[in-house]
N, C-alpha and C positions, 0 to 999 in steps of 0.2 A: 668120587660121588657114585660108583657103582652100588654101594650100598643101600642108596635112597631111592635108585633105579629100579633095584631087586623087590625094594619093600614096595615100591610103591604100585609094582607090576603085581605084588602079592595080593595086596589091598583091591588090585582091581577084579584078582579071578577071584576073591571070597565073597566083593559086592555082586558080579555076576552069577557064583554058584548062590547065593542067598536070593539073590532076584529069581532066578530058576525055581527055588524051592517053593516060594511066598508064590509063584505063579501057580506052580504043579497042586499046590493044596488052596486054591482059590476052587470053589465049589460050581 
C-alpha cells in the first residue's frame, strides 16, 4: 500500500500549494 501512501501524501502538498496560491492572490 505504499502506493496510496505516496499519492495521497501528493494530493496533500497540491491542496496545500493550491491553499497557498488562492491565499497569495486574495486581494
Amino acid at each position: 500500500m505504499a502506493a496510496a501512501r505516496t499519492y495521497a501524501q501528493m494530493v496533500e502538498a497540491l491542496a496545500t500549494l493550491a491553499n497557498i496560491v488562492a491565499r497569495d492572490n486574495d486581494p
